[in-house]
C-alpha positions as CSV (number, residue, x, y, z in Angstrom):
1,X,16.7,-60.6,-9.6
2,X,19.1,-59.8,-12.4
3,X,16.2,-60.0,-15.1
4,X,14.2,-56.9,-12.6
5,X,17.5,-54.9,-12.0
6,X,18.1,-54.9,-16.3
7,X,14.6,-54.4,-16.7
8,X,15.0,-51.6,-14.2
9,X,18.2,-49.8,-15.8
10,X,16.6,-50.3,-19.5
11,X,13.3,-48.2,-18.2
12,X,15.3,-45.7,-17.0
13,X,17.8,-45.2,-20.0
14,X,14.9,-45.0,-22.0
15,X,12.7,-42.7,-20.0
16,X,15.8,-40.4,-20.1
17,X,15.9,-40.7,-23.9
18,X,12.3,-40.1,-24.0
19,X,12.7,-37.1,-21.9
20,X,15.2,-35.3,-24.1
21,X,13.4,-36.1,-27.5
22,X,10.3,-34.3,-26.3
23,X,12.7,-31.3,-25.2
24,X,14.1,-31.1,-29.0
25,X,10.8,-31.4,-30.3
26,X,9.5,-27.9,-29.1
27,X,12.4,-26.8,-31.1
28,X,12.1,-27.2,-34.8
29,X,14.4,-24.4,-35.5
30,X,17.1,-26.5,-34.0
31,X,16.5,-29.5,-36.0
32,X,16.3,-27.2,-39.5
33,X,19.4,-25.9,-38.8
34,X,21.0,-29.3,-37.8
35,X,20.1,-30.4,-41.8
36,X,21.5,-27.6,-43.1
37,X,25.0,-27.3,-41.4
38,X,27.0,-30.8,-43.1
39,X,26.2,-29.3,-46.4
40,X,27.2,-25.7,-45.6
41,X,30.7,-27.1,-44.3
42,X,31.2,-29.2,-47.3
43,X,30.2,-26.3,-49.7
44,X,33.3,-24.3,-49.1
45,X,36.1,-27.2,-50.2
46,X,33.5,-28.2,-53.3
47,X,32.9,-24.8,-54.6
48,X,36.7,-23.9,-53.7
49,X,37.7,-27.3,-55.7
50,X,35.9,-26.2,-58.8
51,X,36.6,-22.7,-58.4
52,X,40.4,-24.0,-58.4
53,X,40.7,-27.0,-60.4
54,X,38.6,-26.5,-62.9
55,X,37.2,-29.0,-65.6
56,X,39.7,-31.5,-64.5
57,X,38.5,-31.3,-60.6
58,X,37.3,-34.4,-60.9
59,X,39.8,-36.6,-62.5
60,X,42.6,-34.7,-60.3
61,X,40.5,-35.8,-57.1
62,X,40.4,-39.2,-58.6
63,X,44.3,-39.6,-58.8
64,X,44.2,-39.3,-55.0
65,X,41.0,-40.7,-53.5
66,X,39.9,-43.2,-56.0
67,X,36.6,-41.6,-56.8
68,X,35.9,-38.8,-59.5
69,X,32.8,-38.4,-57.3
70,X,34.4,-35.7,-55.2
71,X,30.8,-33.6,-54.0
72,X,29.5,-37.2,-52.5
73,X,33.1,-37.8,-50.9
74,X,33.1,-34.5,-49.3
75,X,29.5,-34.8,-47.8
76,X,30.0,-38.1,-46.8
77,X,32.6,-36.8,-44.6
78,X,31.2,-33.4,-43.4
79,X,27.9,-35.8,-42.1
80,X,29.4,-38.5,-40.3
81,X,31.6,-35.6,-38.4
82,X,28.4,-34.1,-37.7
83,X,27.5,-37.5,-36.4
84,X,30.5,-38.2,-34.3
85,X,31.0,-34.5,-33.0
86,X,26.8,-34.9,-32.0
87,X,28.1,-37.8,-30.0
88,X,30.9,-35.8,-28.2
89,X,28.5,-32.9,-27.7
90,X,25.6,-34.6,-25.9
91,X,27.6,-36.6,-23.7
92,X,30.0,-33.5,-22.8
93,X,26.9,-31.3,-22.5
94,X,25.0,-33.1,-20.2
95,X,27.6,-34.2,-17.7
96,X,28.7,-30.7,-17.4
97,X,25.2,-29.3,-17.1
98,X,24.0,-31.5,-14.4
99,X,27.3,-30.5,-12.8
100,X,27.1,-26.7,-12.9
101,X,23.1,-26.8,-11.8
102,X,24.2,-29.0,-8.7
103,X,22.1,-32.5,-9.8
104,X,25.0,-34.4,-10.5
105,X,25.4,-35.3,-6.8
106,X,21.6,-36.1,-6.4
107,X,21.8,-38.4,-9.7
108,X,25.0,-40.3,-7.5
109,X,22.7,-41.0,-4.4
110,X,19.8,-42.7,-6.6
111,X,19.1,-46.4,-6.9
112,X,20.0,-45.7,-11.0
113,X,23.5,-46.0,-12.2
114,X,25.4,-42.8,-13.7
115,X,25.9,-44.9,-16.4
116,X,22.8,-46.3,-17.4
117,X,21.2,-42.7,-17.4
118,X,24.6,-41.7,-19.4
119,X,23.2,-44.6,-22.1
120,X,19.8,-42.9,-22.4
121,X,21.3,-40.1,-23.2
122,X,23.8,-41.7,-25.8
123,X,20.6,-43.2,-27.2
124,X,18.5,-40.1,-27.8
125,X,22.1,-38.9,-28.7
126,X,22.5,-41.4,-31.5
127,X,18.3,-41.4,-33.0
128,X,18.9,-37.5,-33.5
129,X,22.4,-37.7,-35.1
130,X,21.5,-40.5,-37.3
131,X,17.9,-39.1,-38.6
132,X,19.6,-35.5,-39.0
133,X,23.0,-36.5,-40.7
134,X,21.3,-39.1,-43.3
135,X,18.0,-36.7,-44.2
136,X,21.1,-33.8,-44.5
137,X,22.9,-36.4,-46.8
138,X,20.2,-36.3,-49.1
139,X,19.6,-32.8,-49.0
140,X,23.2,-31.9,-49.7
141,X,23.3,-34.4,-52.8
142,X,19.9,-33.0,-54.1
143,X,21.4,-29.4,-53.8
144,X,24.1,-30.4,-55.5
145,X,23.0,-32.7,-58.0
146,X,24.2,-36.3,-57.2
147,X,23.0,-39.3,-56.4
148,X,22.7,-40.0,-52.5
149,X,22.1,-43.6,-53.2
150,X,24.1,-45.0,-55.1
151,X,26.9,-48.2,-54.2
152,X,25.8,-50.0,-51.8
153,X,23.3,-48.3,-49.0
154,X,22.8,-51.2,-46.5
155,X,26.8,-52.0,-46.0
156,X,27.6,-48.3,-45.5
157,X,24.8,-48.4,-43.1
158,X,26.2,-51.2,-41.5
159,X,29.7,-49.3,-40.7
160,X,27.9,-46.6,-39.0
161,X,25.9,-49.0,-36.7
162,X,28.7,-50.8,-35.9
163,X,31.1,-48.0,-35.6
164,X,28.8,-46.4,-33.1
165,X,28.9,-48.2,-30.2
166,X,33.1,-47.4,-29.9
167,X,31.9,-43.8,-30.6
168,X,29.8,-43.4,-27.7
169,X,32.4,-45.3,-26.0
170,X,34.6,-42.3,-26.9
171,X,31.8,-40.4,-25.3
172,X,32.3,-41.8,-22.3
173,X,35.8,-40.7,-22.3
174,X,35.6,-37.6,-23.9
175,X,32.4,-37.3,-20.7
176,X,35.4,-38.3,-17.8
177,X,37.9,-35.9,-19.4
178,X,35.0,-33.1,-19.0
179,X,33.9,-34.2,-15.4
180,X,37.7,-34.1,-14.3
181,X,38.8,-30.6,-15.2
182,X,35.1,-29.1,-15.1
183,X,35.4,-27.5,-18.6
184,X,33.4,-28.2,-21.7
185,X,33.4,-25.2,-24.5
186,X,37.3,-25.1,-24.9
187,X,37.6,-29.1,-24.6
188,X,34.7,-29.2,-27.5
189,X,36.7,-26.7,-29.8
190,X,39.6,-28.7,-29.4
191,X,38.1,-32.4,-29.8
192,X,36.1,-30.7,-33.6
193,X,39.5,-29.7,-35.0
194,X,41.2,-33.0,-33.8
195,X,38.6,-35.2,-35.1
196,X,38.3,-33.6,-38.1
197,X,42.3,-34.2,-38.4
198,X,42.1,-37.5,-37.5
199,X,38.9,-38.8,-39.7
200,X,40.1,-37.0,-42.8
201,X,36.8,-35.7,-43.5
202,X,38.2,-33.6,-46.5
203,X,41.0,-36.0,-47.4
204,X,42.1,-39.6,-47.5
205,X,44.3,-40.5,-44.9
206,X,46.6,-42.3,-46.9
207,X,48.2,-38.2,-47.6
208,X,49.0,-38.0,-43.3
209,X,52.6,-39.1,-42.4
210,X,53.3,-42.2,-41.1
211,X,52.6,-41.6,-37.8
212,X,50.1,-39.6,-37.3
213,X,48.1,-42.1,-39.7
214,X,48.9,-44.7,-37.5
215,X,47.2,-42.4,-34.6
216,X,44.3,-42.0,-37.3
217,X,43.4,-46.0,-37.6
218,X,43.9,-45.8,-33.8
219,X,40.5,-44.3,-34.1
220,X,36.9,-45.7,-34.8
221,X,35.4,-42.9,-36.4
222,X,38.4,-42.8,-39.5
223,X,37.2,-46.6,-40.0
224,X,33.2,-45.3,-40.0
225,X,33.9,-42.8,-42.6
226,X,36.1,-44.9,-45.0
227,X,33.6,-47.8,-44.7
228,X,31.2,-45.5,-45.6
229,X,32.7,-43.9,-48.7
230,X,33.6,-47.6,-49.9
231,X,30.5,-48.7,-49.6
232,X,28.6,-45.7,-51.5
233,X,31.7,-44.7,-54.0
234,X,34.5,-48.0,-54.1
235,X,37.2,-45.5,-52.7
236,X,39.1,-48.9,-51.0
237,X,38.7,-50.2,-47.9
238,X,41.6,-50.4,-45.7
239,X,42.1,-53.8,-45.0
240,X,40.9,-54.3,-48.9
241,X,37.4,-56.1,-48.2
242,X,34.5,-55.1,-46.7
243,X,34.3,-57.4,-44.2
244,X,37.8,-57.4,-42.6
245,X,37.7,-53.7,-41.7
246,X,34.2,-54.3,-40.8
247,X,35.9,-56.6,-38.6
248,X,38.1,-54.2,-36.9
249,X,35.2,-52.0,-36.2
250,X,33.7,-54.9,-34.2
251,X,37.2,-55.5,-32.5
252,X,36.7,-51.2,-31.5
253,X,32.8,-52.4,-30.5
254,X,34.5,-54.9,-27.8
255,X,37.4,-53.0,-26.5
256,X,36.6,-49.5,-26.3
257,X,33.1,-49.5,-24.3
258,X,34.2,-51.6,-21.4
259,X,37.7,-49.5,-21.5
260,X,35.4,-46.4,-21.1
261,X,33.2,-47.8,-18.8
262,X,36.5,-48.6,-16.3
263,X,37.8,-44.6,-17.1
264,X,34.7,-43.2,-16.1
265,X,34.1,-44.9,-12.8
266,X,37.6,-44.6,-11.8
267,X,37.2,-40.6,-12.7
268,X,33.6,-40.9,-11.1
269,X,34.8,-42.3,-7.8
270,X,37.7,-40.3,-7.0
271,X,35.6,-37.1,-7.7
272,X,33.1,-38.6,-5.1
273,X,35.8,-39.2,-2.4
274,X,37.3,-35.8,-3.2
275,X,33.8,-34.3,-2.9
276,X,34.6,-33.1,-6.5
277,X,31.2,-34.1,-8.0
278,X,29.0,-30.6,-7.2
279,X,32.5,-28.3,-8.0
280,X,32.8,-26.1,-10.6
């Protein structure tokens, strides 16, 4: 009985996920423009940084980061915030839209969990982010002459696998937040610029005060992005070695799901008993 129920929830995450890629696919304009945007944000601080620095860009950008290797550091960043904020977005997007169009009620009377259709979406969510950010990668190194694959690929690879089961985790909570004051274009501007701030896509976090770095290793993206950049350009991993702040990642993969998953049916359920679900 438990082996047909997961069957059950699997087949429908994944129709759900199936759904949605064929939407994307009629629009190719989309996805161009998708490949194109990491290394337009990047392009400002790189062409700023040699504009302003100079011949010694590079060895000043090493005193700080570790790495004279400041284009690949920079687009490393500006893709895996494209990948988290992707996250954010499709989650936010879709609880919100099946809100406003009045489906959100009819998707709480059906046999399927909220949840597991949530997970198809966090799965089409995550095979569009990760095919758009790492072919934009590339494309961003070729346009500005580095190599995208040097260090090593398959650890950094690693870090963003691991590191994105806690992101869609954050999802989930970022998805409750939306669901409970019915808002999602001012909650999105605000969640870019704060996890921007927090990941330090343009900067080390070792520069933030005390404090608010400890809020920044409070949060599984800043660990994805680090890992990253250690991987591909030996900037130092937090915790020293590879495998202990790979470590903490996996400690992020336990807690923050099952945290999220408690947030949003406690959010879910007293919207239901407030008839709050179809409201907007």
């Amino acid at each position: 009985m438990i082996s047909l129920s997961l069957h059950r929830n699997i087949s429908a995450a994944l129709a759900e996920t199936w759904l949605r890629l064929l939407s994307v696919s009629r629009y190719p304009g989309e996805l161009f423009i998708e490949l194109l945007v990491p290394t337009v944000l990047a392009s400002m601080p790189i062409l700023l940084g040699q504009a302003a620095a100079g011949p010694a860009a590079a060895a000043n950008f090493a005193a700080k980061t570790g790495t004279t290797n400041y284009v690949a550091y920079l687009l490393i960043g500006s893709n895996v915030f494209t990948l988290v904020t992707r996250a954010f977005w499709d989650i936010a997007y879709w609880l919100r839209f099946e809100q406003e169009i009045g489906t959100l009620e009819a998707v709480c009377l059906t046999p399927t969990g909220r949840l597991t259709l949530a997970s198809g979406v966090a799965i089409y969510s995550a095979i569009r982010g990760l095919l758009t950010t790492s072919l934009a990668y590339v494309l961003g190194c070729l346009v500005f002459l580095v190599n995208p694959f040097q260090g090593d690929v398959l650890l950094a690879l690693a870090f963003i696998w691991v590191g994105l089961i806690p992101l869609y985790g954050l999802a989930f909570l970022f998805g409750a937040l939306v669901l409970k004051v019915k808002e999602t274009n001012a909650l999105i501007g605000l969640m870019q610029w704060l996890v921007s701030f927090l990941m330090g896509i343009f900067f080390p976090v070792a520069v933030l005060p005390p404090l608010v770095r400890a809020v920044a290793l409070a949060f599984p993206p800043t660990w994805m992005v680090n890992g990253v950049r250690s991987a591909l350009l030996g900037v130092g991993f937090f915790f020293e070695t590879w495998y202990l702040d790979l470590a903490m990642l996996g400690v992020f993969l336990l807690f923050v799901p099952l945290f999220a998953r408690e947030v949003f049916r406690r959010v879910e359920y007293g919207l239901r008993r407030n008839q709050g679900v179809g409201e907007f």
